[in-house]
PDB file of N, CA, C and O in Angstrom:
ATOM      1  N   UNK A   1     -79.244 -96.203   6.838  1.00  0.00           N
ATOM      2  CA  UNK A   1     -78.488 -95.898   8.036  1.00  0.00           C
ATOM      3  C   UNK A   1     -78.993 -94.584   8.612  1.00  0.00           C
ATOM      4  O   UNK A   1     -79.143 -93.657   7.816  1.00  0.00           O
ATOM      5  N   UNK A   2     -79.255 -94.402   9.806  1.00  0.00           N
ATOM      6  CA  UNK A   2     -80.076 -93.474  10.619  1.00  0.00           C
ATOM      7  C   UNK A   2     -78.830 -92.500  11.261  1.00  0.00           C
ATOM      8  O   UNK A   2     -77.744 -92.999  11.557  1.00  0.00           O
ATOM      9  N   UNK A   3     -79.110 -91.104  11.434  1.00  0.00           N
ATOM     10  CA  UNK A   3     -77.659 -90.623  11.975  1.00  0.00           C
ATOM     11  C   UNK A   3     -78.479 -89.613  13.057  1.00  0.00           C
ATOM     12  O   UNK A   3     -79.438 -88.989  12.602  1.00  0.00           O
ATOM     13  N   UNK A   4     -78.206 -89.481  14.137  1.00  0.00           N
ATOM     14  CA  UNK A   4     -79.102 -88.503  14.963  1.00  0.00           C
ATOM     15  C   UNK A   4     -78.539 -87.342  15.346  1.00  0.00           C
ATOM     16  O   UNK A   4     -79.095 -86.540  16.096  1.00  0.00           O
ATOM     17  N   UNK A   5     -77.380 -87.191  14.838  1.00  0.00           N
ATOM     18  CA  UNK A   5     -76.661 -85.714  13.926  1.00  0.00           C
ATOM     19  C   UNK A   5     -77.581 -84.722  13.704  1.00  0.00           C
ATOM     20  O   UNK A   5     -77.732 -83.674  14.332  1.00  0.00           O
ATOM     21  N   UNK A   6     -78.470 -85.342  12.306  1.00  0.00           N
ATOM     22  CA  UNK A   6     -79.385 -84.344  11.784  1.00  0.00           C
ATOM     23  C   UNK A   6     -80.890 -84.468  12.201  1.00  0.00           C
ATOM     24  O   UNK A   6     -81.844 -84.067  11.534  1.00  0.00           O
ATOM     25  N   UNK A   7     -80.936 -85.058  13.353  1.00  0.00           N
ATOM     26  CA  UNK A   7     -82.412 -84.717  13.821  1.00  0.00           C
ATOM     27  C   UNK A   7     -82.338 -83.352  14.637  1.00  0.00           C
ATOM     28  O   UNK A   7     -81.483 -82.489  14.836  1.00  0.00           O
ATOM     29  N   UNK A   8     -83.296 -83.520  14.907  1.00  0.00           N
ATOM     30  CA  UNK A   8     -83.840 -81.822  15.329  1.00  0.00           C
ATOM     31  C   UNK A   8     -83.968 -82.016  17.036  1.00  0.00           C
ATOM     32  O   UNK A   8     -84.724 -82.852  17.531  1.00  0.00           O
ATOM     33  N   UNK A   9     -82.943 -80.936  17.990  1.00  0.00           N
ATOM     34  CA  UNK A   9     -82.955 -81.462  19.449  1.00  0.00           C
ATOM     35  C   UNK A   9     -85.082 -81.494  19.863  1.00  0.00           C
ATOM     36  O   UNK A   9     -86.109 -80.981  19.418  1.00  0.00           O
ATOM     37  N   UNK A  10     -84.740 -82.268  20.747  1.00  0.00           N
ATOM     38  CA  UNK A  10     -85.967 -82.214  21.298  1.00  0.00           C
ATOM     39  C   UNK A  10     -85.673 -80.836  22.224  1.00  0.00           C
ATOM     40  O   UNK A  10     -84.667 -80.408  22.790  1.00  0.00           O
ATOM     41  N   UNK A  11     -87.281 -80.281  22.070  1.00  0.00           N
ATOM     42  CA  UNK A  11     -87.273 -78.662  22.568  1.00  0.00           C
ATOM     43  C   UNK A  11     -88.888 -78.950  23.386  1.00  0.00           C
ATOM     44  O   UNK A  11     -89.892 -79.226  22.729  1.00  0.00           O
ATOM     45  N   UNK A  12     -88.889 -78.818  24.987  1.00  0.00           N
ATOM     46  CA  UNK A  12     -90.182 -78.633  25.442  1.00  0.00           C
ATOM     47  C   UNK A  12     -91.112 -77.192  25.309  1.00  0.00           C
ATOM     48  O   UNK A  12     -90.853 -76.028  25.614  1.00  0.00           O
ATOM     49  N   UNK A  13     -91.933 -77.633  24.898  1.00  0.00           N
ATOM     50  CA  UNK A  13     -93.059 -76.322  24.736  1.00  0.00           C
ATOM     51  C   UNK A  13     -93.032 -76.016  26.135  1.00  0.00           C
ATOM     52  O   UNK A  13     -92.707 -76.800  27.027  1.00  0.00           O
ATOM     53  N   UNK A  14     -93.456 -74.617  26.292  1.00  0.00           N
ATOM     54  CA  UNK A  14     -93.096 -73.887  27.919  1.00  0.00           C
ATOM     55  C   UNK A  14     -91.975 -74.127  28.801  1.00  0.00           C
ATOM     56  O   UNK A  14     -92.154 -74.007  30.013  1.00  0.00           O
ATOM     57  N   UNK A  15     -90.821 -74.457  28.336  1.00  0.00           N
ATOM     58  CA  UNK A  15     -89.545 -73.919  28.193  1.00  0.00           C
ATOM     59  C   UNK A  15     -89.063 -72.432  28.139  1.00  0.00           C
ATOM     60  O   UNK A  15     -89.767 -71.662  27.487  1.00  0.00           O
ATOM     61  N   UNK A  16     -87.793 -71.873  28.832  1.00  0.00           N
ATOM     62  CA  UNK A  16     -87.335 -70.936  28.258  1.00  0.00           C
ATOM     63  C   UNK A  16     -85.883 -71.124  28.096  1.00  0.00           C
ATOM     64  O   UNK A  16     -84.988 -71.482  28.862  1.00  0.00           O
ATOM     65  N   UNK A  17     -85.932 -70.762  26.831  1.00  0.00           N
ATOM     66  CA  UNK A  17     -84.441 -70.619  25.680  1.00  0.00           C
ATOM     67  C   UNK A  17     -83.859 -69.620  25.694  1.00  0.00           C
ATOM     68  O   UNK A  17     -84.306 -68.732  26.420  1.00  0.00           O
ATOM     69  N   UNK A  18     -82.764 -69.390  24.986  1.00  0.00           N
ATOM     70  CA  UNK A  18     -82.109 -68.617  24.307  1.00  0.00           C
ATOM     71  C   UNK A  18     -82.045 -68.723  22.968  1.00  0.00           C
ATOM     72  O   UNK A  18     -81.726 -69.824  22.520  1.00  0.00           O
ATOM     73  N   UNK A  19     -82.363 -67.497  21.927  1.00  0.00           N
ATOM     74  CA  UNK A  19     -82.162 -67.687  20.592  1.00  0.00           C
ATOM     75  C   UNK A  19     -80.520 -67.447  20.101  1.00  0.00           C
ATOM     76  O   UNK A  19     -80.080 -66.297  20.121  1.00  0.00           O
ATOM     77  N   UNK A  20     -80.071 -68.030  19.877  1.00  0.00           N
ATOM     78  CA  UNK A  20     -78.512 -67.587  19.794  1.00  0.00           C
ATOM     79  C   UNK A  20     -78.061 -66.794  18.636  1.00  0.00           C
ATOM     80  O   UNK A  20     -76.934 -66.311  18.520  1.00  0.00           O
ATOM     81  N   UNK A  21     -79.465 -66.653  17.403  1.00  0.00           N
ATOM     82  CA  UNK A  21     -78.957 -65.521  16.191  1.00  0.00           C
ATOM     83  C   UNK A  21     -79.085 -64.341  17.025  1.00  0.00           C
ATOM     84  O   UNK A  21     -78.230 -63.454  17.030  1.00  0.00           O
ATOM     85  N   UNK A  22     -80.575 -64.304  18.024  1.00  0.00           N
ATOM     86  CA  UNK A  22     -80.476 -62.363  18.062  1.00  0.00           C
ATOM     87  C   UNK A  22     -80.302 -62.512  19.836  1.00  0.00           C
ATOM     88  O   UNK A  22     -80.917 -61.732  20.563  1.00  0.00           O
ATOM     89  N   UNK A  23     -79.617 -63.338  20.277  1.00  0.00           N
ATOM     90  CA  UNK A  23     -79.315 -63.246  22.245  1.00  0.00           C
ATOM     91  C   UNK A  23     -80.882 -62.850  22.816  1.00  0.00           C
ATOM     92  O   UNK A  23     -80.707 -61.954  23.641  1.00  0.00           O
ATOM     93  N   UNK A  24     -82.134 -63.116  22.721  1.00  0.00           N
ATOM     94  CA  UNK A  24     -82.678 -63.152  23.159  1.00  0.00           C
ATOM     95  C   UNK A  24     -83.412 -64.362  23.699  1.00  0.00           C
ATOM     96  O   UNK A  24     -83.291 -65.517  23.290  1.00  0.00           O
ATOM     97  N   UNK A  25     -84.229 -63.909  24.724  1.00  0.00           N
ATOM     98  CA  UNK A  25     -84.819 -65.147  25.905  1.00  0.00           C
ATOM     99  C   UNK A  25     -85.946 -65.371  25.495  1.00  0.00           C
ATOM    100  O   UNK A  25     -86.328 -64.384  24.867  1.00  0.00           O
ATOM    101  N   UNK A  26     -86.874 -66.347  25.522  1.00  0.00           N
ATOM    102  CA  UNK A  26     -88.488 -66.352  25.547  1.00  0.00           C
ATOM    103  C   UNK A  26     -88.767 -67.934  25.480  1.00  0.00           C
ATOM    104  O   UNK A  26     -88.053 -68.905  25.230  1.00  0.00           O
ATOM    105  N   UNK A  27     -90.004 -67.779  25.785  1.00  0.00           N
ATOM    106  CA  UNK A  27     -91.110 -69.045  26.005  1.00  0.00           C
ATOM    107  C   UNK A  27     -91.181 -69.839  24.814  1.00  0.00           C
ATOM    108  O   UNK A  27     -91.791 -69.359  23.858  1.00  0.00           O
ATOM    109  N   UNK A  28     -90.492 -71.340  24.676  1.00  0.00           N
ATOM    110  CA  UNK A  28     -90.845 -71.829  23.615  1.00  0.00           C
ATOM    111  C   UNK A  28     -93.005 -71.729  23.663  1.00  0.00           C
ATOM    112  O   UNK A  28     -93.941 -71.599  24.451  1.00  0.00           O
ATOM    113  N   UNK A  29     -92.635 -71.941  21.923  1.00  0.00           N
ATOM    114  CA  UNK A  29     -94.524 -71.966  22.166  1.00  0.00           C
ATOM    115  C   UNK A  29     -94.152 -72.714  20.366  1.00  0.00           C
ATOM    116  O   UNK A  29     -93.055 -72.762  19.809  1.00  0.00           O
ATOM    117  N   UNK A  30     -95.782 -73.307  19.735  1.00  0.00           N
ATOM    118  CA  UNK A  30     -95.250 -73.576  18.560  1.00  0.00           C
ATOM    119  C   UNK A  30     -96.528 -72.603  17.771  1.00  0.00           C
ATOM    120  O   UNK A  30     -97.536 -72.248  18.381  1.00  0.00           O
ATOM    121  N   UNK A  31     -96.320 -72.341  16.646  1.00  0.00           N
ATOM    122  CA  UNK A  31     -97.139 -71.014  15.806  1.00  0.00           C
ATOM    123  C   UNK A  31     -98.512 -72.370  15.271  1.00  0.00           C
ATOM    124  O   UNK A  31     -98.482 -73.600  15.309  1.00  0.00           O
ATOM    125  N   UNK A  32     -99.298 -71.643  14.934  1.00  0.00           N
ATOM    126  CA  UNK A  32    -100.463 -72.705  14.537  1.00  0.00           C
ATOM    127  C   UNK A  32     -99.845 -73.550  13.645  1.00  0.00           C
ATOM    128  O   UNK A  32     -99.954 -74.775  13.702  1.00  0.00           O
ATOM    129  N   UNK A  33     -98.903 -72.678  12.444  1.00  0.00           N
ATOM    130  CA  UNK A  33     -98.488 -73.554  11.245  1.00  0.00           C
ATOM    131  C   UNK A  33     -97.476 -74.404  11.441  1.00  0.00           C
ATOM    132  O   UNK A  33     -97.018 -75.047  10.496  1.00  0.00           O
ATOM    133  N   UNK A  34     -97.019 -74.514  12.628  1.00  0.00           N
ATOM    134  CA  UNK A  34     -95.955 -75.636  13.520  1.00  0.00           C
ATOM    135  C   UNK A  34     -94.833 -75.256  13.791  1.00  0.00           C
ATOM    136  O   UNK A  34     -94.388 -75.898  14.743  1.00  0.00           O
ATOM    137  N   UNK A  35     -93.907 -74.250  13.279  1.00  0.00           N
ATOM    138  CA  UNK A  35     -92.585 -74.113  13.300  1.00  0.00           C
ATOM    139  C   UNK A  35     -92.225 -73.641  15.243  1.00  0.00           C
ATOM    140  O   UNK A  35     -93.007 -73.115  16.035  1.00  0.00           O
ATOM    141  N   UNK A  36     -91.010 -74.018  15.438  1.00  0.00           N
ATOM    142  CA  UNK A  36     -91.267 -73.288  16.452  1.00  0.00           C
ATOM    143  C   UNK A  36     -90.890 -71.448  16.697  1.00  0.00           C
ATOM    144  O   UNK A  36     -90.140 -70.736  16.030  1.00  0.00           O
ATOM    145  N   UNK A  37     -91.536 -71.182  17.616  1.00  0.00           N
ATOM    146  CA  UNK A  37     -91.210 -69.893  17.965  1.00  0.00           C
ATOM    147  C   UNK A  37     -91.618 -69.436  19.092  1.00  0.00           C
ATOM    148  O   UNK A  37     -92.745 -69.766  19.461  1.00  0.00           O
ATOM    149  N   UNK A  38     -90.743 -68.494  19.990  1.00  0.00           N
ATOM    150  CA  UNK A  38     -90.546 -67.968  20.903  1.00  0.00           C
ATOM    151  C   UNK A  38     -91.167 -66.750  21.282  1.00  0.00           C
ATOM    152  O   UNK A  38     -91.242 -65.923  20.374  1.00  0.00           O
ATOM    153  N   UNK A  39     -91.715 -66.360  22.586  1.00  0.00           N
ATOM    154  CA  UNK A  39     -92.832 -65.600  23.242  1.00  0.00           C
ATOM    155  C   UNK A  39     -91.617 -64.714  23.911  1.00  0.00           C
ATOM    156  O   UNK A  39     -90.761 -65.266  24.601  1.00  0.00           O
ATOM    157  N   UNK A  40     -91.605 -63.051  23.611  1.00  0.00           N
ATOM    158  CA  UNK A  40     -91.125 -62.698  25.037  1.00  0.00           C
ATOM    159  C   UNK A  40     -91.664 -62.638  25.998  1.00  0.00           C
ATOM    160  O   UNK A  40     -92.846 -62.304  26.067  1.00  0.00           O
ATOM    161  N   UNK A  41     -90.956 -62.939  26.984  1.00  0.00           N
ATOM    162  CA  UNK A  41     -90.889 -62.948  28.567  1.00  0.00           C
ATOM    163  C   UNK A  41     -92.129 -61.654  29.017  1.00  0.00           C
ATOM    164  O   UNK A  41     -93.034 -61.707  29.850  1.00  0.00           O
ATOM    165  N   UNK A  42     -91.702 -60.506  28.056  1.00  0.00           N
ATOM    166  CA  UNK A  42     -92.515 -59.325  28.449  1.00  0.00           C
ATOM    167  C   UNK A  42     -93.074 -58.477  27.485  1.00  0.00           C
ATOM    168  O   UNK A  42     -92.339 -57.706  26.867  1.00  0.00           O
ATOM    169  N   UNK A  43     -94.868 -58.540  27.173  1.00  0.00           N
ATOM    170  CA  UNK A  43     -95.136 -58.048  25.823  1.00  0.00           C
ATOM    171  C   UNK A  43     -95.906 -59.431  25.134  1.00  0.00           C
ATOM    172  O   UNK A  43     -96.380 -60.396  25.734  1.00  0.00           O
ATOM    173  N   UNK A  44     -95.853 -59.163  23.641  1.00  0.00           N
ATOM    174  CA  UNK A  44     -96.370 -59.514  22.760  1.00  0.00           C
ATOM    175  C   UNK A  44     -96.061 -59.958  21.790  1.00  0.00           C
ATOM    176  O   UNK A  44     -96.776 -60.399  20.890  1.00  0.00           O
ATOM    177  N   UNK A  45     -94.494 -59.867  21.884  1.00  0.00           N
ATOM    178  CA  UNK A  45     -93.806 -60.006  21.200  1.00  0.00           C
ATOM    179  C   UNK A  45     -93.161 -61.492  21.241  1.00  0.00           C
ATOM    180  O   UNK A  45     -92.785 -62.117  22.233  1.00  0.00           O
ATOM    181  N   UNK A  46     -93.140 -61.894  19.820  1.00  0.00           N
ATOM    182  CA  UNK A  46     -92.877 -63.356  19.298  1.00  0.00           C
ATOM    183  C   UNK A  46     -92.269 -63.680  18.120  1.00  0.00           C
ATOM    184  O   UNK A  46     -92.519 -63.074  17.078  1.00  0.00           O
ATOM    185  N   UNK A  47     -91.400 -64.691  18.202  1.00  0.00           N
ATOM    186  CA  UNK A  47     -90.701 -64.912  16.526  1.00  0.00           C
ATOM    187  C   UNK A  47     -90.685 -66.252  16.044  1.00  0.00           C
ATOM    188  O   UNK A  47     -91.026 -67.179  16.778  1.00  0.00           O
ATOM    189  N   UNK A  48     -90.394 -66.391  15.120  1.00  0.00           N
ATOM    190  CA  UNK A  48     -89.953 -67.549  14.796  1.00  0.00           C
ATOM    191  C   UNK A  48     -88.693 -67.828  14.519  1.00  0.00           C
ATOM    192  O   UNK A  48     -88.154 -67.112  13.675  1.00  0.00           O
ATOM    193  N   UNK A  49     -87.752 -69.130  15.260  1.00  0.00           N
ATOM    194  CA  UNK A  49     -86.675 -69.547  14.909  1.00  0.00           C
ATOM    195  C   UNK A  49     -86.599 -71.333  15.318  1.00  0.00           C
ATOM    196  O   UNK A  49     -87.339 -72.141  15.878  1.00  0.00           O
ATOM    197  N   UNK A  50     -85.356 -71.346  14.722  1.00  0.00           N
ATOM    198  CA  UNK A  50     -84.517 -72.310  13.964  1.00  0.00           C
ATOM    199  C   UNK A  50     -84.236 -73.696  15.800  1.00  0.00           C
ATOM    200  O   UNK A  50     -83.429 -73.591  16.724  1.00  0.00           O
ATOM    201  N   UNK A  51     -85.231 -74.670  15.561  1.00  0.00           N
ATOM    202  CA  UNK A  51     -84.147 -75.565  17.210  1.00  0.00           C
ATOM    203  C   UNK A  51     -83.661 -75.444  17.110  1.00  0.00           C
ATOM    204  O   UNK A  51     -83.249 -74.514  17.804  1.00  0.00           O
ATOM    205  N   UNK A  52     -82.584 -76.074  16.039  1.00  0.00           N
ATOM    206  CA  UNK A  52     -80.859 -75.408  16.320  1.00  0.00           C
ATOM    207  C   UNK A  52     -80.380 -74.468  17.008  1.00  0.00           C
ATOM    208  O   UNK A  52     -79.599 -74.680  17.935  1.00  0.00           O
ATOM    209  N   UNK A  53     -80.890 -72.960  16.559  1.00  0.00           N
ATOM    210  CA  UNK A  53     -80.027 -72.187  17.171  1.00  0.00           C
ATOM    211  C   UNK A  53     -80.445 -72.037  18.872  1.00  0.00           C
ATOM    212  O   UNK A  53     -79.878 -71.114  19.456  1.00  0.00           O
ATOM    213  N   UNK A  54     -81.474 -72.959  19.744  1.00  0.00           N
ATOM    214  CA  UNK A  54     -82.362 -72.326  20.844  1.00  0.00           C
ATOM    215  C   UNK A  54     -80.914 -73.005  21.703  1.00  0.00           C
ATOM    216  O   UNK A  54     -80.515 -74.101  21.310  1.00  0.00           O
ATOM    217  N   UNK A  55     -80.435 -72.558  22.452  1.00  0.00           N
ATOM    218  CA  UNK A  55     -79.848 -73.013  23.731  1.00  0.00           C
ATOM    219  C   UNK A  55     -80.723 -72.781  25.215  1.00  0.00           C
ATOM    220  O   UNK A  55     -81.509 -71.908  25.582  1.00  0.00           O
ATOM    221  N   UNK A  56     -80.126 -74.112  25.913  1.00  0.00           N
ATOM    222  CA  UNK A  56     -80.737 -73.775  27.647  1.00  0.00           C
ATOM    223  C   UNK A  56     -79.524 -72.487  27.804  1.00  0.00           C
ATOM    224  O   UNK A  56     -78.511 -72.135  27.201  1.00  0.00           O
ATOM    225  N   UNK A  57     -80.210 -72.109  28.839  1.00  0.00           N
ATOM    226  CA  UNK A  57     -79.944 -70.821  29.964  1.00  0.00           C
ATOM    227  C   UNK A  57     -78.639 -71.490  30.509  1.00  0.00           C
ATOM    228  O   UNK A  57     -78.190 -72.624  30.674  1.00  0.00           O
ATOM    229  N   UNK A  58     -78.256 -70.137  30.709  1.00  0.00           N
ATOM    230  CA  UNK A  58     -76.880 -70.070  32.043  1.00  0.00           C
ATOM    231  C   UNK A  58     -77.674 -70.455  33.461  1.00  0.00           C
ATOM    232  O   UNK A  58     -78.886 -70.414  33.672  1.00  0.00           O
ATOM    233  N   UNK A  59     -76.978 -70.704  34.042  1.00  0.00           N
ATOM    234  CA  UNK A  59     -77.715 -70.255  35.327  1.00  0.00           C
ATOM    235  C   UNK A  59     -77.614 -68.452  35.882  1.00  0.00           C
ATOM    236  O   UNK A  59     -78.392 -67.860  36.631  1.00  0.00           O
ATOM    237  N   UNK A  60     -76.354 -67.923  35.185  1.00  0.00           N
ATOM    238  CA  UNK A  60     -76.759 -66.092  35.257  1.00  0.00           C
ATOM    239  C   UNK A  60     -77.968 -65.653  35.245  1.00  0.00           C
ATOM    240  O   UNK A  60     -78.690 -65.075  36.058  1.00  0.00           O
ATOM    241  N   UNK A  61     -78.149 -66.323  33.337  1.00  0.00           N
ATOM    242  CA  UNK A  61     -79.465 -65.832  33.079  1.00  0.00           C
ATOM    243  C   UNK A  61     -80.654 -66.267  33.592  1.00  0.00           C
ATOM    244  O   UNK A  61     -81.551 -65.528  33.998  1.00  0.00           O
ATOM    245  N   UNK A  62     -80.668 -67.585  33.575  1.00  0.00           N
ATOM    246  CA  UNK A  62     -81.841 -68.074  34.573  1.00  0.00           C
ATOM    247  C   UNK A  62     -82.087 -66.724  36.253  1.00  0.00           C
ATOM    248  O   UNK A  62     -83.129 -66.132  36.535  1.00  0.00           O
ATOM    249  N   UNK A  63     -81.433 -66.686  36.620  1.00  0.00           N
ATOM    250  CA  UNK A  63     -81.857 -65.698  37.713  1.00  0.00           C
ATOM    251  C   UNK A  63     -82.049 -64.830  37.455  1.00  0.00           C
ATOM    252  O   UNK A  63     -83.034 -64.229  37.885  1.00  0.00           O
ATOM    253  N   UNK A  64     -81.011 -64.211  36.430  1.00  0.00           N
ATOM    254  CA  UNK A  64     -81.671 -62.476  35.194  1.00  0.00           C
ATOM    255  C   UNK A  64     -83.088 -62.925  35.213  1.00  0.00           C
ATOM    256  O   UNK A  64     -83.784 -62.938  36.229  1.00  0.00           O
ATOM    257  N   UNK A  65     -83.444 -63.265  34.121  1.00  0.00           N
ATOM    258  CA  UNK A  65     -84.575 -63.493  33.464  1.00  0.00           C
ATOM    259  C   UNK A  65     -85.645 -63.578  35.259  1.00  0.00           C
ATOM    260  O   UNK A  65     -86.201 -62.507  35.502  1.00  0.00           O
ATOM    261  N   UNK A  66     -85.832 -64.480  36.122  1.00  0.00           N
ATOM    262  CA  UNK A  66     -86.357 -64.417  37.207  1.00  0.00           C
ATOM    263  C   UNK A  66     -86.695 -63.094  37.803  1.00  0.00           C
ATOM    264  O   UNK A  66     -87.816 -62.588  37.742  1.00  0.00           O
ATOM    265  N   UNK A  67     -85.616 -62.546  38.406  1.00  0.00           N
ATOM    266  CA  UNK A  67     -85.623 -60.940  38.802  1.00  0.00           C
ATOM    267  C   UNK A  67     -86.115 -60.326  37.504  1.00  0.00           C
ATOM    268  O   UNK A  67     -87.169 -59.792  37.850  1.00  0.00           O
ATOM    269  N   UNK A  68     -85.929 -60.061  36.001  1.00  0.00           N
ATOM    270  CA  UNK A  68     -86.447 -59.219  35.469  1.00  0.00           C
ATOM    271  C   UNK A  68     -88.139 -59.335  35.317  1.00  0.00           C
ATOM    272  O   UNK A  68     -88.908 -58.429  34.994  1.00  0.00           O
ATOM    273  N   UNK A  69     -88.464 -60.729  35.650  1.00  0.00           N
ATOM    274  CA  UNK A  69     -89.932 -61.514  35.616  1.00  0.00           C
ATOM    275  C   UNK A  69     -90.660 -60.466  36.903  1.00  0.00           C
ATOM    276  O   UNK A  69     -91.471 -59.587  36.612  1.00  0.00           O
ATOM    277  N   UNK A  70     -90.253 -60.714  38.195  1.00  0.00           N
ATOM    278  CA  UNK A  70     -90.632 -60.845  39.240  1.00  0.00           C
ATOM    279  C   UNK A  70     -90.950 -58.883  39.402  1.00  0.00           C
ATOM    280  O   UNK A  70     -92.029 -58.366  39.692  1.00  0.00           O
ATOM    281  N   UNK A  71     -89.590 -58.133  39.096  1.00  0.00           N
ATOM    282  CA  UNK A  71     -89.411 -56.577  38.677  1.00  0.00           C
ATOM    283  C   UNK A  71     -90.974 -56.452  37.555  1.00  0.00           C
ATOM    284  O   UNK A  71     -91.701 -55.458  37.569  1.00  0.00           O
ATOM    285  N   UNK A  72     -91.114 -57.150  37.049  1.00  0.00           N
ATOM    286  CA  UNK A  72     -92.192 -56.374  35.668  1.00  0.00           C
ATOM    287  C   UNK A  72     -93.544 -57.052  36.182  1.00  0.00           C
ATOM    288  O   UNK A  72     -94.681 -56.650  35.934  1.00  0.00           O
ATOM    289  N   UNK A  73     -93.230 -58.038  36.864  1.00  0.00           N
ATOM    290  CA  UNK A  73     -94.755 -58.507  37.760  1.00  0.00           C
ATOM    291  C   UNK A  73     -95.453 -57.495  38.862  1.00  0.00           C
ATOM    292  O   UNK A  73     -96.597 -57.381  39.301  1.00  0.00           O
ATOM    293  N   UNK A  74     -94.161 -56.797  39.101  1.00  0.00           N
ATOM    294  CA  UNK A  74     -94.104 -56.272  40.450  1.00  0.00           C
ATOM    295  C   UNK A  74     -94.965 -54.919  40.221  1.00  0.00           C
ATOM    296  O   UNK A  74     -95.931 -54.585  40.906  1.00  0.00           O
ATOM    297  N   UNK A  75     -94.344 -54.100  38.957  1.00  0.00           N
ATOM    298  CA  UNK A  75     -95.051 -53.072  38.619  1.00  0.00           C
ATOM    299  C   UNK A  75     -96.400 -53.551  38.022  1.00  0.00           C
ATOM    300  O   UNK A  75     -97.303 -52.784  38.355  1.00  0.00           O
ATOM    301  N   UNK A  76     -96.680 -54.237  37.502  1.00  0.00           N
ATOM    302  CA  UNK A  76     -97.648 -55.006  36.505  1.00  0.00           C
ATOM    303  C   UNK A  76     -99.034 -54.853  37.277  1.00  0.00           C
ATOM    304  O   UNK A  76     -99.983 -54.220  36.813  1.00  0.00           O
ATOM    305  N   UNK A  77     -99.042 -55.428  38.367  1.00  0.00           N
ATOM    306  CA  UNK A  77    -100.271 -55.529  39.451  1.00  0.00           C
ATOM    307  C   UNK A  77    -100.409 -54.165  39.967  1.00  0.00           C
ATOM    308  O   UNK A  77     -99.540 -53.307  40.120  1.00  0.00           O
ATOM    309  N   UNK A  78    -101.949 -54.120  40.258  1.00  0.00           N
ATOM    310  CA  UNK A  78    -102.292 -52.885  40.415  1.00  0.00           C
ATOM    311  C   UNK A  78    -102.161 -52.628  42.107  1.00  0.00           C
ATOM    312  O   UNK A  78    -102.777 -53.576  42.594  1.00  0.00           O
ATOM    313  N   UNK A  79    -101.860 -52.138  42.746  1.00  0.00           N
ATOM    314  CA  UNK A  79    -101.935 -51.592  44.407  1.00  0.00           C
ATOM    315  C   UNK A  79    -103.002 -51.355  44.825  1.00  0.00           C
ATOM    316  O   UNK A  79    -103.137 -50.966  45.985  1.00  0.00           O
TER     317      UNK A  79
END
């Protein structure tokens, strides 16, 4: 008997989540060794966590995250 309880949500690569252990945002991506894990938005910075804990965005944050994108693009490029 099959229960789809304990499967694992489907999560699109280049997506952005929420990690719900540490409230942070980032780019699904998957690590060479497969697990998934998340890119910040800004930097270099990357982790690994759990599908379970990834939630979609608010729509708040969806526009946060946008404006804070668009703000760090903005300085980012050279004049």
């Amino acid at each position: 008997m099959a229960s789809n309880q304990s499967a694992e949500p489907r999560i699109e690569i280049g997506s952005v989540k929420r990690d719900t252990e540490t409230g942070r945002v980032g780019v699904v991506q998957r690590s060479p060794e497969g697990p998934i894990r998340l890119h910040a938005l800004r930097g270099e910075d990357h982790w690994e966590v759990d599908p379970l804990r990834l939630v979609d965005l608010t729509a708040k944050e969806r526009l946060g995250t946008r404006v804070a994108l668009a703000n760090y693009w903005s300085r980012a490029m050279p004049r």
